[in-house]
C-alpha positions as CSV (number, residue, x, y, z in Angstrom):
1,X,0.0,0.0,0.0
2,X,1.1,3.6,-0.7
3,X,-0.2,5.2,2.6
4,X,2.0,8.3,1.1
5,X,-0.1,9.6,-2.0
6,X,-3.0,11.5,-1.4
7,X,-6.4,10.5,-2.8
8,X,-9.3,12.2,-3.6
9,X,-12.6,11.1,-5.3
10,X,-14.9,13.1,-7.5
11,X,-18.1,14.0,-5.6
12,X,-20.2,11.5,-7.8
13,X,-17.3,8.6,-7.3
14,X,-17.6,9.3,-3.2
15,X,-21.4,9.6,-3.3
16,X,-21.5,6.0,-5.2
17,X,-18.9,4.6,-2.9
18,X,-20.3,6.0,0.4
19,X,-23.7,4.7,-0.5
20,X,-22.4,1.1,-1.5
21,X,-19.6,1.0,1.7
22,X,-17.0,0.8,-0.4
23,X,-15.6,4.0,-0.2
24,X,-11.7,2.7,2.0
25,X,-11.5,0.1,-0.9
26,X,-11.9,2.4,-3.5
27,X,-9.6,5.1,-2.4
28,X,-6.4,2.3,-1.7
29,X,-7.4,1.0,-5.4
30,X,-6.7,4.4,-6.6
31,X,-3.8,5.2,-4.2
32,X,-2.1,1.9,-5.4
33,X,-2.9,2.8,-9.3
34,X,-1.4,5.9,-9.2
35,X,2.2,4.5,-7.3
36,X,2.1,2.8,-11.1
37,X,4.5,3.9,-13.1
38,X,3.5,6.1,-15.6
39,X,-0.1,6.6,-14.1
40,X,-0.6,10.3,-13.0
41,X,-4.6,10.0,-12.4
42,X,-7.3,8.0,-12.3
43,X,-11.1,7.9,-12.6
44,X,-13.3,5.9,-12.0
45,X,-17.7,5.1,-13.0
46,X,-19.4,3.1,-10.5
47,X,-22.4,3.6,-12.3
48,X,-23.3,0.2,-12.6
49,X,-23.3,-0.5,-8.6
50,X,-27.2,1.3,-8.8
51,X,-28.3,-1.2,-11.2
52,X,-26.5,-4.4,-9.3
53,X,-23.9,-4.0,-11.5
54,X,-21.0,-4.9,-10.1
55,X,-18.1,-3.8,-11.6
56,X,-15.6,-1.3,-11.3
57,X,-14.7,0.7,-14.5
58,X,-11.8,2.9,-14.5
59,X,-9.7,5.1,-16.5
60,X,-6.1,5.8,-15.2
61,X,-4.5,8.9,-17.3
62,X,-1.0,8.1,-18.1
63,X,2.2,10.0,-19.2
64,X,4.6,8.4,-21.6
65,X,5.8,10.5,-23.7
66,X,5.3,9.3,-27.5
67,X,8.7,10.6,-28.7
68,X,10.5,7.6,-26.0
69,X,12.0,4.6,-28.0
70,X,10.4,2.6,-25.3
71,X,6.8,3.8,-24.9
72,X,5.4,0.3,-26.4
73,X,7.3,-1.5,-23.9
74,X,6.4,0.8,-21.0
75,X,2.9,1.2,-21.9
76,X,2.4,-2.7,-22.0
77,X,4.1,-2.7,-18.6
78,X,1.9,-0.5,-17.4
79,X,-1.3,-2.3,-18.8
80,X,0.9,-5.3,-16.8
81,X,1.6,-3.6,-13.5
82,X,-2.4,-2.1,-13.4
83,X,-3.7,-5.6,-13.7
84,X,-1.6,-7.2,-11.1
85,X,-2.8,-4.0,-8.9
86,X,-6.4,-5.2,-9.7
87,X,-5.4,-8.7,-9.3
88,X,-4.3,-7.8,-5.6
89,X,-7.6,-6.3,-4.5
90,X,-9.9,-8.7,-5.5
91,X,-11.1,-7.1,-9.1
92,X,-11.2,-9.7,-11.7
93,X,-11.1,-7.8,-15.7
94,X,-13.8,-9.0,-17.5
95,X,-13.5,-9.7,-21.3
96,X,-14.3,-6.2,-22.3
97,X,-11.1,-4.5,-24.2
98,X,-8.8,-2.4,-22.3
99,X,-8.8,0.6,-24.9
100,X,-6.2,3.1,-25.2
101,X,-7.8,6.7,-25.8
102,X,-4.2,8.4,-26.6
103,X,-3.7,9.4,-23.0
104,X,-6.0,7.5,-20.5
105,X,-7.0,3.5,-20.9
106,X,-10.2,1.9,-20.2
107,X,-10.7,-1.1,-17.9
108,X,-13.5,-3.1,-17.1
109,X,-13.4,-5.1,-13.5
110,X,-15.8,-7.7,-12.4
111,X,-15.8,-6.0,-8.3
112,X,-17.0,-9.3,-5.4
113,X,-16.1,-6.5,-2.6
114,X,-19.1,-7.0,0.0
115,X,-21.0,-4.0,-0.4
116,X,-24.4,-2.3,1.3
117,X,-27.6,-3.1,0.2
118,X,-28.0,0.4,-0.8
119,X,-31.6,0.9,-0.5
120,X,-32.1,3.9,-2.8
């Protein structure tokens, strides 16, 4: 864990993870994402947990500059690296795509975190 980076959540990320108890889980996800290298911020749509969707979508915004001979290898490394962090909290990536959108990528998480019954 990387007790030393401050996180912060958007106000509709906190609402949706207040309301669902899964607010401390959330906030060390995005605390371990960004000690990633590469990674400089991450957000996230929890959307789905209103409709007992369970899953955890995120997009961490990365810096690599094009111009390095190795951003292909340090990109994939990345993609590695923010797996194994999902891997180690208990998210499991579905088989959507991760997609690359030139400066943030697109996950898709299956989340089995024990959440409230968030009785809207």
């Amino acid at each position: 864990m990387n007790e030393n980076i401050e996180v912060t959540l958007r106000d509709k990320e906190q609402r949706t993870a207040d309301a669902f108890g899964i607010t401390y889980r959330v906030e060390e996800l995005k605390r371990d994402l960004l000690a990633v290298d590469g990674v400089v911020d991450v957000e996230f749509d929890l959307d789905g947990f209103w409709s007992d969707i369970r899953q955890i979508i995120f997009l961490p915004k990365y810096s690599i500059p094009i111009s390095d001979k190795r951003y292909y290898s340090k990109l994939m490394a990345m993609i590695v690296r923010v797996l194994e962090v999902c891997a180690a909290h208990g998210l499991i990536k579905t088989g959507d795509p991760i997609e690359d959108y030139g400066e943030h990528l697109y996950f898709v998480t299956d989340c089995k975190w024990p959440v409230i019954q968030n009785m809207r």
